[in-house]
C-alpha positions in Angstrom: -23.8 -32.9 -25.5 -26.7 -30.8 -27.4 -29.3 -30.4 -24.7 -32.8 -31.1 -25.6 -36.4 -29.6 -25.4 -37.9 -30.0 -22.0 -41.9 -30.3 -22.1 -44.5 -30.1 -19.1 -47.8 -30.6 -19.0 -50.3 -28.8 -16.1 -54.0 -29.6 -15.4 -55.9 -26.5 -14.7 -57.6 -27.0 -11.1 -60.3 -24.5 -9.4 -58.0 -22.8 -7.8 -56.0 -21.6 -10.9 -59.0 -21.2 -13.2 -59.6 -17.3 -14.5 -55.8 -16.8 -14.0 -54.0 -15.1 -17.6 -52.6 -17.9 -19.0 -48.4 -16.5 -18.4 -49.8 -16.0 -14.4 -50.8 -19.7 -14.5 -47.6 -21.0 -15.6 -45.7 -18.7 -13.7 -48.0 -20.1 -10.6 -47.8 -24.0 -11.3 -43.7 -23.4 -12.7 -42.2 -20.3 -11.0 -38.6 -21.2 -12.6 -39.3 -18.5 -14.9 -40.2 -15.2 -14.7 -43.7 -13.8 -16.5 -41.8 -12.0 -19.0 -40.1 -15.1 -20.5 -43.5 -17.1 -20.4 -45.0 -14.4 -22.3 -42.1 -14.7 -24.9 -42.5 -18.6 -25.2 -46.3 -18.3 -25.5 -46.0 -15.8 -28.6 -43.1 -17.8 -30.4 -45.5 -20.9 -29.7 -44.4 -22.7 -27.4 -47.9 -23.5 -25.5 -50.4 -25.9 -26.6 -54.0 -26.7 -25.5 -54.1 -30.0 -27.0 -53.1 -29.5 -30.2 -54.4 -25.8 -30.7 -51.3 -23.2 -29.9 -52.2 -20.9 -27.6 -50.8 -17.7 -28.6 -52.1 -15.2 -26.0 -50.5 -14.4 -22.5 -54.1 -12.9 -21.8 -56.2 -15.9 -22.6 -57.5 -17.3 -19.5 -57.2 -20.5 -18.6 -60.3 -22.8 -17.2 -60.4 -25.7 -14.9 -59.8 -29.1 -16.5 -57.6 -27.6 -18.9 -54.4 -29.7 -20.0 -51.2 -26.8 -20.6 -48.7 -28.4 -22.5 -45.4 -26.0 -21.9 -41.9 -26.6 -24.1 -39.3 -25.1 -22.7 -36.5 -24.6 -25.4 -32.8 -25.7 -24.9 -30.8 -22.5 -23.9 -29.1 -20.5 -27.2 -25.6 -21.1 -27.3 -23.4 -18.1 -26.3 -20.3 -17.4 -28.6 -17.7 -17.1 -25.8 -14.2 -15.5 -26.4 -11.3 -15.4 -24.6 -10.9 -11.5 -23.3 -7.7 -10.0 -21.8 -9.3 -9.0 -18.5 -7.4 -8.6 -15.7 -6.9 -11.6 -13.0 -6.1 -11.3 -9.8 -4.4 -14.8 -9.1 -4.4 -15.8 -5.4 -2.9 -19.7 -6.2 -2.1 -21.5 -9.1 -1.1 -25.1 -10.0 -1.8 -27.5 -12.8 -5.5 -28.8 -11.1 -7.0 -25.3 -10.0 -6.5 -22.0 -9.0 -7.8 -19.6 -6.6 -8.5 -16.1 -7.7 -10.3 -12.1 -6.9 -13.5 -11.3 -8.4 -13.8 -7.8 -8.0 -17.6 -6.3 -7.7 -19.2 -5.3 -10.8 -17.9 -8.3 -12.4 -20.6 -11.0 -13.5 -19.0 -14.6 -12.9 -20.0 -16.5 -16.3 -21.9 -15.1 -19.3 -25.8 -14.8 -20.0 -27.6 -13.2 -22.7 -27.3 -10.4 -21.2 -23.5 -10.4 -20.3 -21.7 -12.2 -23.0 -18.4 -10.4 -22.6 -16.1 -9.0 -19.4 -17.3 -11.6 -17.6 -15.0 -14.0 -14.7 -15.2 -17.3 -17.8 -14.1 -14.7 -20.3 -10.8 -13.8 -18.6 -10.3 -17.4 -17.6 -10.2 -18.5 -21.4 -7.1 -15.9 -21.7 -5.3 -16.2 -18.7 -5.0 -20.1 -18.9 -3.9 -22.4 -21.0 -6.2 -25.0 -20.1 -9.4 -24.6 -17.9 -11.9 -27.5 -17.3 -15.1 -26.9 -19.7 -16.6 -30.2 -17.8 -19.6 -27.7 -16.9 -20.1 -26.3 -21.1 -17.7 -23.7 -22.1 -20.1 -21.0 -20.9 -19.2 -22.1 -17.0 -15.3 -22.6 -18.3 -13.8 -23.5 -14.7 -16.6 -22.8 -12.4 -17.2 -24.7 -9.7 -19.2 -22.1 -7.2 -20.4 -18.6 -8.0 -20.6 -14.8 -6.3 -22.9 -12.6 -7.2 -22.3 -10.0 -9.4 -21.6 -6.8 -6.9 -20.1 -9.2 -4.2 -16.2 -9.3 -3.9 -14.1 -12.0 -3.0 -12.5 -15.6 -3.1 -13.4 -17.9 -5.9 -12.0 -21.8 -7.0 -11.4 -22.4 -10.6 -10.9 -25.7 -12.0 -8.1 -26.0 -14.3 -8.8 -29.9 -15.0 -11.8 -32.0 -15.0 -10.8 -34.4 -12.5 -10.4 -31.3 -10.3 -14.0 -29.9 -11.7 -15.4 -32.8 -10.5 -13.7 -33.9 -6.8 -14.6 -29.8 -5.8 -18.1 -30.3 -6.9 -18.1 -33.1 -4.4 -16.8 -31.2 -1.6 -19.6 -28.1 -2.1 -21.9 -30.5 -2.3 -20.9 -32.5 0.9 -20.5 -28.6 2.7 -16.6 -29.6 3.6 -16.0 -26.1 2.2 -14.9 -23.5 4.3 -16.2 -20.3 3.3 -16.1 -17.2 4.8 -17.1 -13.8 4.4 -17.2 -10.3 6.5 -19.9 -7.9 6.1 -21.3 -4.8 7.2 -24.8 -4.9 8.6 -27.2 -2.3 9.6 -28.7 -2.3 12.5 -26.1 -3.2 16.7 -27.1 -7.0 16.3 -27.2 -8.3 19.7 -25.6 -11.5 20.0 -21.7 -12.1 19.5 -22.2 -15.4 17.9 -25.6 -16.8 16.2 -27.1 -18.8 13.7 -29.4 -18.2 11.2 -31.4 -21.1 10.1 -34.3 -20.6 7.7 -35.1 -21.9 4.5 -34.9 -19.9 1.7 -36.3 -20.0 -2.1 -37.5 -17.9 -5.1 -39.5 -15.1 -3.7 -43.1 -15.1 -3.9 -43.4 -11.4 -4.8 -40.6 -10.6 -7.1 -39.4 -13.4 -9.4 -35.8 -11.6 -9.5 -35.1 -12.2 -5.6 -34.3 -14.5 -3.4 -36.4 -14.9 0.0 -37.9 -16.3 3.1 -41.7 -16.4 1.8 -41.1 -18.5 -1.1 -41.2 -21.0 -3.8 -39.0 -24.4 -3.4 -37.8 -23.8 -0.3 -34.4 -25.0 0.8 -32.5 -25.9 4.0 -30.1 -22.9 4.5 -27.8 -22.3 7.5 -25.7 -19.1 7.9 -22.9 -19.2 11.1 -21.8 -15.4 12.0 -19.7 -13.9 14.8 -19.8 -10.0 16.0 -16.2 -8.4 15.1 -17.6 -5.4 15.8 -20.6 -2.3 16.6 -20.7 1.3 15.8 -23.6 2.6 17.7 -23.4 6.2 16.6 -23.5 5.1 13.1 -26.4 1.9 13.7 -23.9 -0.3 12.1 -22.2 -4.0 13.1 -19.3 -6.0 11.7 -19.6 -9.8 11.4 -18.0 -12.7 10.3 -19.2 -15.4 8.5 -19.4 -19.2 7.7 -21.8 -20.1 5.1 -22.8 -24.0 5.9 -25.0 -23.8 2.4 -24.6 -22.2 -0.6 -28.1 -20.8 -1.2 -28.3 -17.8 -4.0 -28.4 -14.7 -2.1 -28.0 -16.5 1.3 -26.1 -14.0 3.6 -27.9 -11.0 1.8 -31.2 -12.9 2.2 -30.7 -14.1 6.0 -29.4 -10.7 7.3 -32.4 -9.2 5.9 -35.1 -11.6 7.6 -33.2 -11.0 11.1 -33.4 -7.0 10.5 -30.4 -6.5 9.8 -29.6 -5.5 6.1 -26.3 -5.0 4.6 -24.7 -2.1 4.4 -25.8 -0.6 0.8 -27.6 -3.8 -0.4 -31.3 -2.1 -1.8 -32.3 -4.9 -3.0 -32.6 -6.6 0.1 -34.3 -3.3 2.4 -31.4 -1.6 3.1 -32.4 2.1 3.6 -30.2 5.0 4.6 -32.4 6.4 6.9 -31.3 3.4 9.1 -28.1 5.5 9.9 -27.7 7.4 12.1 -24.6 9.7 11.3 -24.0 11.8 8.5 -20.7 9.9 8.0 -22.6 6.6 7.3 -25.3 8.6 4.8 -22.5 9.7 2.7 -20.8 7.1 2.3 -23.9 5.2 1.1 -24.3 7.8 -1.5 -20.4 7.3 -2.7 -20.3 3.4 -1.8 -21.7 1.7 -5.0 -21.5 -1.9 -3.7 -23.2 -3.5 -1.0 -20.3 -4.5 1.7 -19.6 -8.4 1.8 -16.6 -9.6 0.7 -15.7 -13.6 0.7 -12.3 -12.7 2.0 -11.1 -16.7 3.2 -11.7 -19.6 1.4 -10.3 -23.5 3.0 -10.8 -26.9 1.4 -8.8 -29.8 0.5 -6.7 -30.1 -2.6 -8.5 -32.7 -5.6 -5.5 -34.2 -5.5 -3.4 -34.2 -3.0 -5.6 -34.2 -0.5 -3.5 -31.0 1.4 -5.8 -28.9 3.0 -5.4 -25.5 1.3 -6.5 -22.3 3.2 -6.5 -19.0 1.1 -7.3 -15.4 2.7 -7.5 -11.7 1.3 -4.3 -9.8 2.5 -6.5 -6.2 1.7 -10.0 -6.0 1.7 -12.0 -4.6 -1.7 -11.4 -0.6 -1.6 -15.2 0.1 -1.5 -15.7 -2.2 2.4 -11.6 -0.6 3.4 -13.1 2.5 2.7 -16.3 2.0 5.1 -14.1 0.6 7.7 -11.8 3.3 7.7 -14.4 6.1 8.2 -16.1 4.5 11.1 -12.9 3.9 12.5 
């Protein structure tokens, strides 16, 4: 199905009037980030009645009408690559494989090869394309630097019943990671909401746009107090982008190596832990345990890592 032109319209109230026009639309449409409004406002895409407004500078006035077109997404070219596959489980509905870190889950314009979809398209014969061919057998993502346990729908009919169980949470996913900071409590949970970040359009965060519910379930495995670091485990009971690196952060407690989210080495407190934050690349989470129910069998189906990634093995072993 060819998807289509989506257009918006904004009036310009008093509290938005003197704003650049591609701060306005970023203000009254945060979806986007400044950069792309700026590239749709000089290929045309924004009207003032029927006079283009070409300009990212102009400055918009109150009582203003905006009309924005948002144009339907370029179609990727995707090819099958022979990337390796680490396959966990296999039958003729889904599968159940590794993504590595440093491995981007389905191609953007800026991945379009290398990426999770990519190896899919060669390592099976069939794979559900119910999502477009760009999201060939997705059903949930990681992000890119985060390691672990992913379900791949082989058919449509499984495509679909696995959507339904993400999005009635029956899911069972669960991660370990490393955290800096001796968290307190052995068991907790973390329940804020979480959205695009006010402050940087590229993050996820607490003080943000289009807030969402978001509830994160962890236990203490685990505290190196030379080294100001803890071990947890984790059930995720939403699936929020960013939402373990995002909740660990609010609480004070960063993951290990995750600079994005305000880990800083100078939160550790042995030159064991500094170094190997200078040779770690990744930040240490890994969705090592995945359980839900079979599309369609029904059989509940629990898959776990027998290793853990070599860049988290490696942390555990030297603070061990």
């Amino acid at each position: 199905m060819q998807e289509k032109e989506e257009v918006l319209v904004f009036n310009v109230d008093d509290g938005h009037s003197g704003k650049r026009l591609d701060q306005f639309l970023v203000s009254v449409y945060p979806e986007f980030s400044r950069s792309y409004y700026q590239k749709l406002i000089k290929d045309g895409f924004v009207y003032e009645k029927d006079k283009t407004l070409k300009k990212p500078s102009t400055k918009v006035k109150e009582g203003q009408e905006i009309t924005l077109i948002i144009p339907p997404p370029e179609k990727l070219d995707i090819e099958p690559e022979n990337v390796p596959l680490d396959i966990h489980y296999e039958d003729e509905d889904i599968a159940v494989i590794y993504k590595p870190p440093d491995m981007v889950v389905h191609p953007s314009p800026g991945h379009t090869s290398g990426t999770v979809v990519n190896a899919l398209l060669y390592h099976f014969k069939n794979v559900s394309q119910y999502g477009g061919r760009e999201r060939a057998g997705i059903v949930h993502r990681l992000d890119k630097d985060t390691a672990g346990l992913m379900i791949i729908a082989k058919s449509e009919f499984a495509h679909k019943e696995l959507q339904k169980q993400f999005q009635e949470r029956t899911v069972d996913k669960r991660y370990k990671a490393v955290i800096t900071g001796i968290i307190k409590n052995d068991h907790g949970i973390i329940d804020i909401p979480i959205g695009r970040s006010i402050y940087n359009r590229k993050k996820m965060g607490t003080e943000a746009t289009n807030l969402r519910d978001a509830l994160t379930e962890f236990w203490t495995e685990k505290r190196w107090e030379k080294e100001n670091l803890s071990l947890v485990d984790i059930k995720l009971h939403t699936g929020r982008t960013h939402q373990i690196r995002v909740h660990f952060s609010a609480i004070g407690h960063p993951l290990f190596n995750d600079r994005v989210y305000g880990f800083k080495k100078s939160q550790l407190r042995s030159e064991t832990a500094k170094k190997l934050s200078d040779l770690t690349k990744y930040h240490a989470l890994v969705a090592y345990k995945i359980g839900f129910k079979h599309p369609r069998t029904g059989k509940n189906i629990e898959i776990s890592l027998d290793r853990f990634p070599e860049h988290i093995q490696k942390i555990l072993d030297s603070l061990d």
